[in-house]
C-alpha positions in Angstrom: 32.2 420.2 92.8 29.4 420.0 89.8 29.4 416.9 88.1 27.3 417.6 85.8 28.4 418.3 81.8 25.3 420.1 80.7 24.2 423.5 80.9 20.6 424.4 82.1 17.9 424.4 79.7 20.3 424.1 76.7 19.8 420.7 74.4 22.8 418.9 73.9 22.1 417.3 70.9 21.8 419.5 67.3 19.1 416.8 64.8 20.5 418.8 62.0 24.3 418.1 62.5 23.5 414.7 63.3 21.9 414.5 60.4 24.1 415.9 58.1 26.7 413.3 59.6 25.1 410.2 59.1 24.6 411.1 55.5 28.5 411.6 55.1 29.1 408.1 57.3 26.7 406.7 54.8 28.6 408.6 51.8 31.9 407.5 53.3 30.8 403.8 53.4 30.1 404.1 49.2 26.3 403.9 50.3 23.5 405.8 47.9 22.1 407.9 50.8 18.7 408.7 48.4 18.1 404.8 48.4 14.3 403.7 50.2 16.2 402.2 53.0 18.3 405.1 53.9 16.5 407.7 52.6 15.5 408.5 56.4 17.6 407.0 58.3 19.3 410.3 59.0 17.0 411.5 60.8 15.8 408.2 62.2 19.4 408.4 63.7 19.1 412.0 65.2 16.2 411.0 67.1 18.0 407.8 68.0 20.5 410.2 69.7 18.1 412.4 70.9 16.7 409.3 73.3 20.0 407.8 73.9 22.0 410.6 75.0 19.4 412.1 76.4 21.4 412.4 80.0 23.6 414.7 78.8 20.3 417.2 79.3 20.2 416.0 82.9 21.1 417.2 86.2 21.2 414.3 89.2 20.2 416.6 91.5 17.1 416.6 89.9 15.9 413.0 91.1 18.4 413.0 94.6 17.3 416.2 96.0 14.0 414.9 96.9 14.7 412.8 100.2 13.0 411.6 102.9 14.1 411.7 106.8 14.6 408.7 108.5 16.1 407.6 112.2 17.9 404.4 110.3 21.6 404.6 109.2 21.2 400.8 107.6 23.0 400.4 104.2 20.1 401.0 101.6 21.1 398.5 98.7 19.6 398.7 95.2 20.6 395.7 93.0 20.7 394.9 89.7 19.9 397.8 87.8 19.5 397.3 84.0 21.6 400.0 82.3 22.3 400.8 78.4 25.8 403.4 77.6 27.7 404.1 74.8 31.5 403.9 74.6 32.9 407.2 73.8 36.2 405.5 72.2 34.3 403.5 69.5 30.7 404.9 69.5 29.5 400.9 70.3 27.2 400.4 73.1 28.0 398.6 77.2 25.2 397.6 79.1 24.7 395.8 82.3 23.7 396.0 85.6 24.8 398.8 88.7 24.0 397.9 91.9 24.2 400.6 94.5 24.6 400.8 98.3 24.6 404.1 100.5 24.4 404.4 104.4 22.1 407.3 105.0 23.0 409.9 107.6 19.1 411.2 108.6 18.1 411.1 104.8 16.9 408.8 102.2 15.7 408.9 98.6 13.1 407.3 96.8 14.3 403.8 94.8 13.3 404.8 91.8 15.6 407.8 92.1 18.3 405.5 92.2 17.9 403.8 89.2 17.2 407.3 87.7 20.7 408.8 88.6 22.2 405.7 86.6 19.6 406.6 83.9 21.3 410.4 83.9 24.6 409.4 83.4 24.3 406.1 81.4 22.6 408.0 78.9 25.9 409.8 77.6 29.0 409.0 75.9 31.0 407.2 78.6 33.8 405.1 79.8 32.4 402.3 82.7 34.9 404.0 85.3 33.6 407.4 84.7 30.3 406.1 84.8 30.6 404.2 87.9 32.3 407.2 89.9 29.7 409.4 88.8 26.7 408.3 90.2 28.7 407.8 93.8 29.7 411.2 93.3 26.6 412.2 92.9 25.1 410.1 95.7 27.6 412.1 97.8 26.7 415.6 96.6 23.5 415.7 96.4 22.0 412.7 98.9 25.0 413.4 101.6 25.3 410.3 103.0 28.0 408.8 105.6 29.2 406.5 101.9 28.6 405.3 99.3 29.5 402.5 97.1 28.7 401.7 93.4 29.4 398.2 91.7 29.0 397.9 87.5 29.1 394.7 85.3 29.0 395.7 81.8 29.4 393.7 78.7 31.6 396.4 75.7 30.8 396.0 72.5 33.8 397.2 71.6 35.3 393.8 72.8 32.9 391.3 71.7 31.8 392.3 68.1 35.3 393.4 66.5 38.4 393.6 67.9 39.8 390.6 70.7 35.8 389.3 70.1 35.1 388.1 73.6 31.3 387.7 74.1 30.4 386.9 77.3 33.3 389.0 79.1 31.8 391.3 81.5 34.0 394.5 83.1 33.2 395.2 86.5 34.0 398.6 88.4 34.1 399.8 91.7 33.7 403.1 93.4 34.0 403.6 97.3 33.0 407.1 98.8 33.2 407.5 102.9 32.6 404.9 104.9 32.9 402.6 102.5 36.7 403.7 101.4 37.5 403.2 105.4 35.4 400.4 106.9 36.2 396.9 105.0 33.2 394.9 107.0 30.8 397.2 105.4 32.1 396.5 101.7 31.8 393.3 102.5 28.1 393.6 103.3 27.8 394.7 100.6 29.0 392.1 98.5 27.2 389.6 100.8 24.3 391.6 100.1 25.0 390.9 96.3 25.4 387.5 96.5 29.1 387.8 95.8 
C-alpha cells in the first residue's frame, strides 16, 4: 500500500495560484491589496506554503529506508517530538508533540529519521488521526518492524482561537500496528516509558 500523496519529482505547491489567492482573500476581506503592508504579502504567503507544506513533496521512505542491523528486538522509543500541521477543515494550525515506539525485527533506523517521517507528514494539510496513522504506517512499510505504536498531543487552533475557545485543550491520538494491537504489556511499556 503507498502512503504517500505526492508524485515524484513534481512540486505540489503552484507560488502563482497561491498568490493570486491571497490577493482575492485580501479583496474579499475589503483590504486595498496595493497598500505597503500588503503589497507583498502575496507572495510572502506562497513561500510561507512552500516551507509549510513542504511534506506533501516527500516520500517516507526516503529517511526509513536507511536502517541499520541489529541482534536487539527492545522497543526503540522516541519521545517528545516537537511537531507543527495544519488543519485541513479550517486552514489554522495543531502542533504538539508525537512520541514514537517500534520493536525492531533485525533492523533499526537512525533517530533523527524518526523525527523526520513526522516532519514528512506534519508538513501537509492534515487531520491529527490521519496524521498519527500515517507515520505508523509508514514505520510498518518501510522500517518492517514486529509493531509499532504512535502517540500525538496536539493543541487545534481551530478550538482555541474561535469557535468553543478552549486554550490549553490538547487532542491525543493513538495508533497500534502489530504487536502493539495484540500484546497489552507492551503498550503499557510504552506508556511507562512516557511517563504516563
Amino acid at each position: 500500500m503507498r502512503i504517500e500523496s505526492a508524485e515524484k519529482g513534481k512540486n505540489m505547491i503552484d507560488h502563482e495560484k497561491i498568490e493570486q489567492a491571497v490577493r482575492l482573500l485580501l479583496e474579499g476581506m475589503g483590504e486595498d491589496v496595493n497598500r505597503e503592508g500588503l503589497i507583498d504579502t502575496p507572495d510572502r504567503i506562497a513561500r510561507m506554503y512552500e516551507e509549510i507544506y513542504g511534506g506533501m513533496d516527500e516520500d517516507a521512505g526516503k529517511h526509513l529506508s536507511k536502517t541499520f542491523t541489529v541482534d536487539s528486538h527492545e522497543m526503540v522509543i522516541e519521545k517528545d517530538i516537537t511537531f507543527y500541521s495544519t488543519c485541513e477543515h479550517h486552514l489554522l494550525p495543531f502542533y504538539g508533540k508525537a512520541h514514537i515506539a517500534y520493536i525492531p525485527n533485525g533492523k533499526v533506523v537512525g533517530l533523527s529519521k524518526l523525527a523526520r517521517t513526522v516532519e514528512v507528514f506534519a508538513r501537509r494539510l492534515q487531520l491529527q488521526e490521519q496524521l498519527t496513522g500515517q507515520i505508523a504506517d509508514a514505520l510498518m512499510e518501510y522500517m518492517q518492524p514486529k509493531g509499532a505504536i504512535v502517540m500525538i498531543e496536539a493543541e487545534h487552533m481551530c478550538m482555541t482561537m474561535r469557535g468553543i475557545k478552549k486554550p490549553g485543550s490538547q487532542t491525543v491520538t493513538i495508533a497500534r500496528r502489530g504487536v502493539f494491537e495484540t500484546d497489552p504489556v507492551l503498550e503499557e511499556r510504552f506508556f511507562r516509558m512516557l511517563g504516563r
